[in-house]
C-alpha positions in Angstrom: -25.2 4.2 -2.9 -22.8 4.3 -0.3 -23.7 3.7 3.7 -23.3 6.5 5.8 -19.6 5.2 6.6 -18.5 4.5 3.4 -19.6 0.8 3.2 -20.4 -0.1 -0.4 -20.6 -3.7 -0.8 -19.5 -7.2 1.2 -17.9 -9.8 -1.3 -16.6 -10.2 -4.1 -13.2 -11.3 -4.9 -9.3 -10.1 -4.8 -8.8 -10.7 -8.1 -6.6 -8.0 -11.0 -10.2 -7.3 -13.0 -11.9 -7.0 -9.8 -9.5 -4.4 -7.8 -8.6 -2.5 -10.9 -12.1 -2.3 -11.5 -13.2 -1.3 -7.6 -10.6 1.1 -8.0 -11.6 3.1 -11.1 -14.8 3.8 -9.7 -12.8 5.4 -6.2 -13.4 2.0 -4.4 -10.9 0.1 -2.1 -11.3 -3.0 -0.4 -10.5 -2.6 3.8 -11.7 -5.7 5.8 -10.2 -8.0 9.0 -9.1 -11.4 8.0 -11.8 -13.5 8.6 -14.2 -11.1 7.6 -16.1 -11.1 4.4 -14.1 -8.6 2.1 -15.2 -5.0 2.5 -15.6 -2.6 0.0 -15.4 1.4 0.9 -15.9 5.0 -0.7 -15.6 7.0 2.6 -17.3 10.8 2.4 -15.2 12.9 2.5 -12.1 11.9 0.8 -8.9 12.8 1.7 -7.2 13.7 -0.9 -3.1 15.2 -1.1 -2.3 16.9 -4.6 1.1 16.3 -4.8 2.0 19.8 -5.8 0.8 21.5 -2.6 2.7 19.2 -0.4 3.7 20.8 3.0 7.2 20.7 4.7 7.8 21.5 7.8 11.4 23.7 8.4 12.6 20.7 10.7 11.4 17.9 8.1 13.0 20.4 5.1 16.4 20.2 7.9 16.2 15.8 7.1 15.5 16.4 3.1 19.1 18.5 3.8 20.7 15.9 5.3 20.3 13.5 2.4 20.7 10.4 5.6 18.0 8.5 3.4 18.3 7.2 0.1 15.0 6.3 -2.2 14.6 4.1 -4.5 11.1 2.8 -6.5 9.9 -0.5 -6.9 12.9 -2.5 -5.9 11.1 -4.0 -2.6 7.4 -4.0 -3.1 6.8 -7.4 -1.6 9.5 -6.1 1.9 7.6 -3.0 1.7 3.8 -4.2 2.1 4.7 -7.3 4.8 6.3 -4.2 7.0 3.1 -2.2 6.3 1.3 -5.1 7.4 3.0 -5.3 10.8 2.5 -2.3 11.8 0.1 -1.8 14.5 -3.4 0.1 14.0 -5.3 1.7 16.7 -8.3 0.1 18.0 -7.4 -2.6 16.3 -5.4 -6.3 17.0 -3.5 -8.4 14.6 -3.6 -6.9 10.9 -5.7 -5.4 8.1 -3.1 -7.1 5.2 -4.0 -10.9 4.9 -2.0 -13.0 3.1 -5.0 -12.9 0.6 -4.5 -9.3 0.1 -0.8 -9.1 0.4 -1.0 -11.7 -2.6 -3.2 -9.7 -4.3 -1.5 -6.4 -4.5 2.1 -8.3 -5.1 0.2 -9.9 -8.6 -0.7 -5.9 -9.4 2.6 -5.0 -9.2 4.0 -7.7 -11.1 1.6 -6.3 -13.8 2.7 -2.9 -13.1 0.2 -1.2 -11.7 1.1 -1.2 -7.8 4.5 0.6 -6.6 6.6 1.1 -3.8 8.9 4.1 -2.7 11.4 2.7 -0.4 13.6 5.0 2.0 16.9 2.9 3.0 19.5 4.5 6.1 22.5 2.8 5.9 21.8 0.6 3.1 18.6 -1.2 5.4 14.9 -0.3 4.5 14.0 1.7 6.9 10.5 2.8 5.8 8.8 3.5 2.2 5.0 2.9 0.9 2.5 1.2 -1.4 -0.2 2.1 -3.7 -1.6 1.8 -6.9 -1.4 3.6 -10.3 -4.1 4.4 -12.8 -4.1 7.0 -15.0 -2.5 10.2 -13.6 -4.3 9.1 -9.8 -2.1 7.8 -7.3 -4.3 5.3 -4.6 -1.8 5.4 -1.2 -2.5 2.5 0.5 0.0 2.6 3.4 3.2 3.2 4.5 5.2 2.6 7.3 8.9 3.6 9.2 11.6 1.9 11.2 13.8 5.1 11.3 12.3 8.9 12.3 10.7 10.6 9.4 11.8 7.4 6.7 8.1 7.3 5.5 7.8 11.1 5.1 10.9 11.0 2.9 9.1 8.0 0.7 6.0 10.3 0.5 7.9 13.3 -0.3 9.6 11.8 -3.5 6.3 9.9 -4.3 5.1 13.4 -4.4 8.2 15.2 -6.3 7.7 11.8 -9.0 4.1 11.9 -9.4 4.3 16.1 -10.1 7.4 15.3 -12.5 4.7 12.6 -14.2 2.0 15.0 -14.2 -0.2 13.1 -11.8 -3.3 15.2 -10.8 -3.7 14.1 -7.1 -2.6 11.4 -4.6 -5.6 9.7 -2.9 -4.9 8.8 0.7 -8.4 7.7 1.3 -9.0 8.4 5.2 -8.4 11.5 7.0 -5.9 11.3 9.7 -3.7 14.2 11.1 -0.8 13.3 10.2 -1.4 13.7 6.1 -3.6 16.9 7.1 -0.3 18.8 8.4 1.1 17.6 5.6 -0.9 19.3 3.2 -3.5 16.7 3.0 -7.1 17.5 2.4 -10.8 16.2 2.5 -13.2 17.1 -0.4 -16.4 15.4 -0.4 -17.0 12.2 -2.4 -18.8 13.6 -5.5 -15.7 16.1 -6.1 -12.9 13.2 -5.2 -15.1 11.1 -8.3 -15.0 13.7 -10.8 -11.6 14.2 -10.3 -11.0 10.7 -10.6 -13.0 10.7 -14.1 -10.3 13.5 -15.1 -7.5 12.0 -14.2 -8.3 8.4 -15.8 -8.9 10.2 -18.8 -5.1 9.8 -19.2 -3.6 6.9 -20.3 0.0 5.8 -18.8 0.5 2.2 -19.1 1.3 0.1 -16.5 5.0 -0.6 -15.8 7.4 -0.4 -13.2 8.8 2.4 -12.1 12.1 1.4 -10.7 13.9 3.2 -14.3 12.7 6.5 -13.3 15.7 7.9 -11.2 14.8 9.9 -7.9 17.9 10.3 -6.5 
């Protein structure tokens, strides 16, 4: 019953039950502050199975390097306020109220939001968020303060999600960027039956910061 957009309801509330709940049935909330809350299921989807990830020969030169460590929900709360800065296009100020910033922080308290962080030097220097259910990883955003910090997060998101046995990363809107890396869109009916499959599996909620990447 979507909109042609994606729009598929105004309201609601930025509560656990109600987020967990939007996002089982492959919908995420994406509003302005000030505005009413949004709720989306865009058509198509872009989707990134984790196993068909591309690297590039000069990014596969920076894995080589090791110059970035990662580590896995040590900063979740460092990693969305930097998401949160980060400037859109079209668009002034930020998508991440406080509201929502609260929000996501209380799922991963609970365990079910995670962060891949990518440090240089010991500093953060770039990393992700997103949520867990099932074997589905939702990407919510990510962001980078040194070259290529936010590609190294998303390729050990991707090398800790195939070790897991996740069946596919959902990066929700299409941009180029996650297309050269291997991202793809598949129309919304396909992107929900996928998501049936993959909550089929149960993986309780915990943090992840135990599991070593490197």
């Amino acid at each position: 019953m979507a909109e042609n957009d994606g729009l598929v309801a105004v309201g609601g509330e930025l509560s656990t039950e109600f987020l967990l709940a939007a996002y089982s049935q492959g919908i995420f909330p994406w509003f302005n502050p000030g505005e009413p809350i949004l709720w989306w299921s865009p058509n198509p989807r872009m989707v990134l199975y984790p196993h068909k990830l591309k690297v590039s020969k000069s990014f596969r030169q920076t894995l080589n390097q090791q110059k970035f460590q990662v580590k896995v929900d040590t900063q979740f709360e460092e990693v969305i306020r930097h998401c949160a800065q980060k400037p859109r296009r079209n668009q002034q100020g930020t998508w991440l109220s406080e509201d929502m910033i609260e929000a996501y922080c209380r799922l991963h308290e609970l365990g079910y939001a995670h962060s891949v962080e990518s440090y240089f030097r010991g500093k953060l220097s770039g990393g992700l968020y997103g949520l867990s259910l099932g074997k589905i990883f939702f990407g919510e955003s990510m962001f980078y303060l040194e070259r290529d910090a936010s590609k190294v997060a998303l390729y050990y998101l991707c090398q800790l999600t195939v070790a897991m046995g996740f069946h596919l990363i959902d990066v929700q809107q299409s941009t180029h960027h996650l297309r050269s890396m291997g991202g793809e869109d598949i129309d919304r009916e396909e992107f929900l039956n996928q998501l049936a499959e993959a909550l089929k599996c149960t993986i309780p909620p915990g943090h992840w910061n135990e599991l070593n990447i490197r």
